[in-house]
C-alpha positions in Angstrom: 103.0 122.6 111.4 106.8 122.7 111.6 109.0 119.7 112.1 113.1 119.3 112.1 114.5 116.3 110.9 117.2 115.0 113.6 118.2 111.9 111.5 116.8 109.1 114.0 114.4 111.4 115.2 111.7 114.1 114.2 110.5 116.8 116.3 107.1 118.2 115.2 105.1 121.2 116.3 101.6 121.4 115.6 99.2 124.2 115.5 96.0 125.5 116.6 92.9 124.0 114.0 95.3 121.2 112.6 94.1 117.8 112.5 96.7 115.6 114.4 96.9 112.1 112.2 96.7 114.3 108.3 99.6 116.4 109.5 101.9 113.5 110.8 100.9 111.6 107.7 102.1 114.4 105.7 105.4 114.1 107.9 105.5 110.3 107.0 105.2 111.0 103.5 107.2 114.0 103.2 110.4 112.5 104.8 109.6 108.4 104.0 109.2 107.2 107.8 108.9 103.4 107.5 109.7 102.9 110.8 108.8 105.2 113.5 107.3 105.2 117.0 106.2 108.3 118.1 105.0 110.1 121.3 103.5 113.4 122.7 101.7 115.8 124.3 99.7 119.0 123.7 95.9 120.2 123.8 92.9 119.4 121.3 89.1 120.2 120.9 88.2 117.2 119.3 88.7 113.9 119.5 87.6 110.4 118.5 88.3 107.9 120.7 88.2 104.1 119.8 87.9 100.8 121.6 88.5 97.5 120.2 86.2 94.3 120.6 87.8 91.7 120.1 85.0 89.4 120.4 83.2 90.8 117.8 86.5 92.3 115.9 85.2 95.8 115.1 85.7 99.5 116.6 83.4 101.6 118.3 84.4 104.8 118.6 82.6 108.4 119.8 83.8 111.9 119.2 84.2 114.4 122.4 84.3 117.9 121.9 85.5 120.6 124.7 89.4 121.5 126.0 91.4 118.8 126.3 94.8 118.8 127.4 96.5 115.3 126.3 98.5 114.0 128.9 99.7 111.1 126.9 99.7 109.9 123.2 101.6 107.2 121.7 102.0 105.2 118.6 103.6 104.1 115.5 104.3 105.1 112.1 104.5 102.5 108.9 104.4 103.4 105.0 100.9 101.8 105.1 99.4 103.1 108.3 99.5 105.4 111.7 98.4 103.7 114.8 97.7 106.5 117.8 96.5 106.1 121.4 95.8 109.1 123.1 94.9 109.6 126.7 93.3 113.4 127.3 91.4 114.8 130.3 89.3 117.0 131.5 89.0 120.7 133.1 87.1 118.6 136.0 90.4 116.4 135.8 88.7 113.1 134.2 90.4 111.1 132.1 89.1 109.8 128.5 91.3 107.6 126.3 91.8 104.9 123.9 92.1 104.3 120.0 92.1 107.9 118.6 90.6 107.9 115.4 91.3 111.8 114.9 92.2 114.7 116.9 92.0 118.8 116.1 94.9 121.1 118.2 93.5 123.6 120.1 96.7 125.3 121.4 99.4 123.4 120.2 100.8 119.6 120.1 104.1 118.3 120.1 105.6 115.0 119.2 108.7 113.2 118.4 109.1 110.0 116.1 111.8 108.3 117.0 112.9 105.9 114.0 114.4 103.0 113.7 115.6 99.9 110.9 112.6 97.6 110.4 109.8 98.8 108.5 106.3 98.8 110.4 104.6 97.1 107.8 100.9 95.3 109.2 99.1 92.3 108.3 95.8 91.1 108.8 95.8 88.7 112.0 92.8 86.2 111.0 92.3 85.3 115.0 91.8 88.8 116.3 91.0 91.1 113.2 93.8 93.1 113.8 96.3 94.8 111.6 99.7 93.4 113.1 103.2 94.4 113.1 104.8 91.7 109.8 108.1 91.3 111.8 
């Protein structure tokens, strides 16, 4: 992994065998993002894929394995968590996505965090289970 720190914004490179969420934690910790949202693209092997029920206020979630390119992946960065989506698809050109949960590069991945001023802190949210934003 390489990654250049532009002041409001950090450009990361990521490299074949890396998993996706450890390295950009290591960013997070390595230059204290409190505040970031992030985005990018790339390819991976692996990935787990969540999905939120709300009803029952738990993930499921199932690993794929094969070439994926990722066509989309977005999220946020806070001192006390990551929060990813990742959209990826198929040689056949069929879409998977959803909560990802973990992600190995294949070729390479590229993001950028783009930070900001108020810390991403979370907080339990007692009506749907889920770890909110603490504005």
């Amino acid at each position: 992994m390489d990654y250049v720190d532009e002041g409001d914004r950090i450009v990361v490179r990521l490299d074949p065998g890396e998993q996706v969420l450890e390295e950009l934690a290591t960013v997070r910790d390595e230059l204290d993002v409190e505040n970031g949202f992030l985005t990018g693209i790339g390819a991976v092997d692996t990935v787990t894929l969540g999905h939120y029920d709300v009803d029952e206020q738990e993930y499921n979630e199932e690993e794929f394995t094969g070439q994926f390119e990722v066509t989309s992946f977005l999220g946020n960065v806070g001192p006390d968590k990551i929060h990813t989506h990742i959209q990826v698809a198929t040689s056949e050109f069929e879409s998977l996505g959803g909560h990802c949960s973990g992600a190995r590069v294949s070729g390479t991945f590229e993001v950028v965090i783009t930070t900001g001023e108020t810390p991403l802190t979370h907080r339990l949210d007692e009506q749907t289970g889920l770890d909110v934003f603490d504005l």
